[in-house]
N, C-alpha and C positions, 0 to 999 in steps of 0.2 A: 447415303449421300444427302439425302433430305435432313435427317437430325447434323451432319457436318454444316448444310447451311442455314439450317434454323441457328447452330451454337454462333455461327459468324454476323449472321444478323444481330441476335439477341446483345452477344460483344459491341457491335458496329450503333447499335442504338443505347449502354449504356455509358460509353465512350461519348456519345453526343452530349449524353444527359450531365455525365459528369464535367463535359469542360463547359455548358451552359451552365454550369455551376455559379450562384452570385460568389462565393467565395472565392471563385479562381482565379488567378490573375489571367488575364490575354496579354499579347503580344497583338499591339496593332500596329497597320501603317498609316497614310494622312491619306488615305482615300476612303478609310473606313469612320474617319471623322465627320463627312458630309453626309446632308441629308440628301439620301439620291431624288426622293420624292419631289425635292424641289428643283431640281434640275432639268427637269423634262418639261418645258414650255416653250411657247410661241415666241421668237424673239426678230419682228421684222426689222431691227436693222444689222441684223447680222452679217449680209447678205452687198449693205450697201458701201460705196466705196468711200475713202476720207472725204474726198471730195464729196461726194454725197451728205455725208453727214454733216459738213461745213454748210454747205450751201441751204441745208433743211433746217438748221441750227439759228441759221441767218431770218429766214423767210418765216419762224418761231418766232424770234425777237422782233423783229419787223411789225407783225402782226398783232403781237402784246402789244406794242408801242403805239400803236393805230386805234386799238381799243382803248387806251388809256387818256387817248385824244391828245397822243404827243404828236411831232412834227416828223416826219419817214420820209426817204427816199422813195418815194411810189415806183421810181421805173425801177431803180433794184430790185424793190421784191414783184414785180411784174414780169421781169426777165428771168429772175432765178427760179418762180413756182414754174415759169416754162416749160426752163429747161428740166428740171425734173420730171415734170409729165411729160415732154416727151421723151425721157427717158423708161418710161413706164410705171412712175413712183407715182401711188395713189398719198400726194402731199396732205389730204384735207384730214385721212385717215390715221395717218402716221403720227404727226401733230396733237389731234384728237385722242387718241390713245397713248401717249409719250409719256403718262405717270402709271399707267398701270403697267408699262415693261420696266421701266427704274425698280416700278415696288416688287416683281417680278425679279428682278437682278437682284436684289438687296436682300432679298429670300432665299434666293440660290447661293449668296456669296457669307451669309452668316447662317443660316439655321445648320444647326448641330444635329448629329444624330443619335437619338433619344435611347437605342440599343445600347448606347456606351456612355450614356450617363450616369453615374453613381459605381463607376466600376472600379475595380484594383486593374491597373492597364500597367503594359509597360510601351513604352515610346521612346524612340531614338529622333536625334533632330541635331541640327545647330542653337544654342543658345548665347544670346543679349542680353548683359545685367537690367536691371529694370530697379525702377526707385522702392524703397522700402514703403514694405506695408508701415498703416499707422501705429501696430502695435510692433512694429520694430522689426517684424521678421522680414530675410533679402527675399529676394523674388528677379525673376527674369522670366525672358520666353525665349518659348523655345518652336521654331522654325525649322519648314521640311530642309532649304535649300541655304548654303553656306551662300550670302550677301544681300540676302535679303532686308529690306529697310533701308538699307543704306547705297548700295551699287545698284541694288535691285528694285523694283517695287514690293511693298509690303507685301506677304500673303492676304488671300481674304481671310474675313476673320474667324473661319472654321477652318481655318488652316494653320492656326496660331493657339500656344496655350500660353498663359500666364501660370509662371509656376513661383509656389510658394516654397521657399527652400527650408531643409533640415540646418539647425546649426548658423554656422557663418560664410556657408562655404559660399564662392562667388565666381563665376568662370574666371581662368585665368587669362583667356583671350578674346577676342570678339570672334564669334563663331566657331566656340572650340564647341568640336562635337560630342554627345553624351548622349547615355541611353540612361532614360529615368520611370522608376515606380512610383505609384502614388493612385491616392482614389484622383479621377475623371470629373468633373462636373460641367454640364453646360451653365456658365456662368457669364456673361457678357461683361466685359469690362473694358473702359476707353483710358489709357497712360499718356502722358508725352515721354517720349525716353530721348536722352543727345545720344545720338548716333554720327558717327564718321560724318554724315552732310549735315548733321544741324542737330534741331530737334524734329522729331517726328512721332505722330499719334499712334498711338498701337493702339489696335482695337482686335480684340480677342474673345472670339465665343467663348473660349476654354478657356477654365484655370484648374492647376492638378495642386495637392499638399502633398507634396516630394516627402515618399518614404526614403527611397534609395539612391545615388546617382552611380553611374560607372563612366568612369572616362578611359582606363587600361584598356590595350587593344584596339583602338579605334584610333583612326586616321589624323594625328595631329591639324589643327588649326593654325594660320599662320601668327607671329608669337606679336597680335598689337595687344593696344589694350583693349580692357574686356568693350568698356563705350569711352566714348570722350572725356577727356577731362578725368577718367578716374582710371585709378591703378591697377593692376591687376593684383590679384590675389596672392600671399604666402603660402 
């Protein structure tokens, strides 16, 4: 019994070794994109209600504007720190610290995670054509959820890659879905791409260099074009 579970162990740990392998390609999903590390932080206004955050927004500006020796409303903002405190909102605190949860948020909503940079990944999503790189090659992103950017709000931008494509190929539809190979990189990059509502900034931690795409077998996309103003593909 013991040498049966030493041989299952022995198995069970060169199995780990080998799919930690840099060679191997993984299969990820968009949660293994993020950096968890930055997600776990203080964030007091999570908590608070729109209203809330309106009226603390105001009593902000209010207050710039008082320092700056412009001209204020004094009873508004004398009614609204009120009513906040007596809501239980520590105003002077919140205010005070109101760039270190932005820079806080903006850590959690871009940092990459650094385990799957440099890797051969594989990745399924919806993809948006995207303007050509300079030296000519197509590119698009590719996105967890079909409407995104455009019905939708963008993802953050570790939740978005920029991909460099093989060839000429270009989705045939806006959101047509695919699963694609390629080495991973955390690479930041800001586009404007015209999407269905207009133009809009993609900003992308990730970009991959598409070895492979598959589109067979996966849930047709509905048949517009791939972004505004251009064709779909032959």
């Amino acid at each position: 019994m013991r040498l049966i579970t030493f041989c299952v162990n022995a198995f069970v740990i060169v199995l780990a070794a080998s799919s930690a392998s840099a060679g191997e390609v993984a299969h990820l999903d968009w949660s293994q994109l993020i950096d968890q590390s930055a997600q776990d932080y203080d964030d007091p206004y999570r908590d608070l209600s729109t209203e809330q955050l309106v009226s603390l927004v105001t009593v902000a500006q209010l207050r710039e504007k008082a320092e700056q020796g412009k001209s204020i409303d004094k009873e508004q903002l004398s009614r609204k720190t009120a009513s906040l405190t007596a809501e239980g909102i520590d105003v002077d605190d919140l205010i005070a610290n109101r760039w270190i949860v932005a820079d806080r948020r903006e850590r959690a909503a871009t940092s990459g995670n650094k385990a799957v940079d440099g890797r051969e990944v594989i990745l399924s999503g919806f993809v948006i054509a995207g303007p050509a790189d300079a030296d000519g090659m197509a590119t698009a992103y590719l996105v967890p959820e079909r409407g995104m950017c455009s019905h939708m709000p963008p993802p953050t931008p570790n939740q978005m890659v920029r991909l460099r494509l093989p060839g000429n190929w270009q989705p045939r539809a806006m959101y047509q879905p695919v699963q694609v190979s390629g080495l991973l990189s955390i690479e930041p990059t800001t586009h404007t791409v015209q999407v269905v509502d207009g133009p809009v900034p993609m900003h992308a931690t990730y970009s991959m260099d598409v070895s492979t795409i598959e589109t067979s077998g996966l849930p047709q996309a509905d048949e517009a074009p791939a972004a505004l103003g251009q064709q779909p593909a032959g």
